[in-house]
N, C-alpha and C positions, 0 to 999 in steps of 0.2 A: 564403458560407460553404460551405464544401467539406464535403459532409451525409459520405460515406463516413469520411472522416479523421478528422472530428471524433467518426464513431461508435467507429471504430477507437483514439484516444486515450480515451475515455469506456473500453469495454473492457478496455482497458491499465489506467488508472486503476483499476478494480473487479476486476481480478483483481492487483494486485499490493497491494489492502487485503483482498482474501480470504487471499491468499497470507502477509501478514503476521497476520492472526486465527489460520490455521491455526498458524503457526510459532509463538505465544505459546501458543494452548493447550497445543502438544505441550511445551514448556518447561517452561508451569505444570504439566504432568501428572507431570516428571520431581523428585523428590525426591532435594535432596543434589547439584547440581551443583555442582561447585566446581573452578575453572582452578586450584586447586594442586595438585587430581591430577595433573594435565600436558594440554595443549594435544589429543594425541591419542587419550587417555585420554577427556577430556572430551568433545571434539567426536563419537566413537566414540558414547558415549554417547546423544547428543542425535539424531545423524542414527538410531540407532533408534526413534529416534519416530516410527512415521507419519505423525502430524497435522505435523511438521518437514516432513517428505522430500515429504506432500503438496502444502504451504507452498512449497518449494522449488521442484516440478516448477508452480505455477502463476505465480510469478516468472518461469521460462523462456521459458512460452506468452507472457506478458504480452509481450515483448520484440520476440514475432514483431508483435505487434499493434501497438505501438511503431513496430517499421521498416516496416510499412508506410505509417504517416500523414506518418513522416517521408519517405516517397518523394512526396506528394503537396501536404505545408504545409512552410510555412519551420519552422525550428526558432526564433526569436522566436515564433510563432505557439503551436505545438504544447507548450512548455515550460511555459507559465505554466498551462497544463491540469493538469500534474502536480500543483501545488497545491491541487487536491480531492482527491488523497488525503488531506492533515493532514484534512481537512475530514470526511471518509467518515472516516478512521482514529478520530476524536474520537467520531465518533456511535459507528460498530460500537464502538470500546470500549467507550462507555455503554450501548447494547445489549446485547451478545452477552456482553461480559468484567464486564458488573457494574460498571466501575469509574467513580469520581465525580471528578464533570467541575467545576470551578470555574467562578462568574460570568463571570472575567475569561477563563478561556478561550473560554468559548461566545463573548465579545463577539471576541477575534481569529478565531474560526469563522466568523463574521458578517463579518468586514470578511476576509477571504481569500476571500469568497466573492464579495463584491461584485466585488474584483480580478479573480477570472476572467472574471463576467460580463461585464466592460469590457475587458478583453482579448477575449473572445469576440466582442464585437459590433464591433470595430476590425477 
């Protein structure tokens, strides 16, 4: 297992579910969005959000961390890692955002995670 890459996709992973935490708070922070004020109007709006644009800029980073793993694993390899995001993204929700998670979710938590593990270990 290629310890670098697979730190480098682990990274990726956690900063592009930081990156998405930051971008919904800065959402739920904004009162009154609505795309029938128009497209630029709206979106105007939202990238004032810092907790967004902070959101955004750690998307970016995440990407550089990304191409690197992808310079050093295959891409079958390094892909099916992205699938701990849903996984991180479900908890930080139930964490961070409060918000309630069903039975039936937690058990596809549970079995996306097995999937990585057995992709990892191949």
């Amino acid at each position: 297992m290629p310890v670098k890459a697979v730190s480098s996709i682990l990274v990726a992973v956690m900063l592009s579910v930081a990156a998405q935490l930051f971008v919904k708070r800065g959402i739920n922070m904004l009162r009154g969005i609505d795309f029938h004020d128009g497209l630029v109007y709206t979106y105007g709006r939202i990238l004032t959000s810092s907790q967004v644009v902070l959101g955004i800029f750690l998307y970016f980073v995440s990407v550089f961390f990304w191409l690197y793993a992808l310079t050093r694993v295959e891409l079958s390899y390094a892909a099916p890692f992205l699938a701990l995001t849903y996984v991180l993204m479900v908890l930080c929700s139930w964490l961070f955002l409060g918000e309630q998670i069903s039975a039936a979710r937690w058990v596809g938590v549970i079995v996306v995670s097995l999937g990585v593990l057995i992709v990892a270990r191949t």
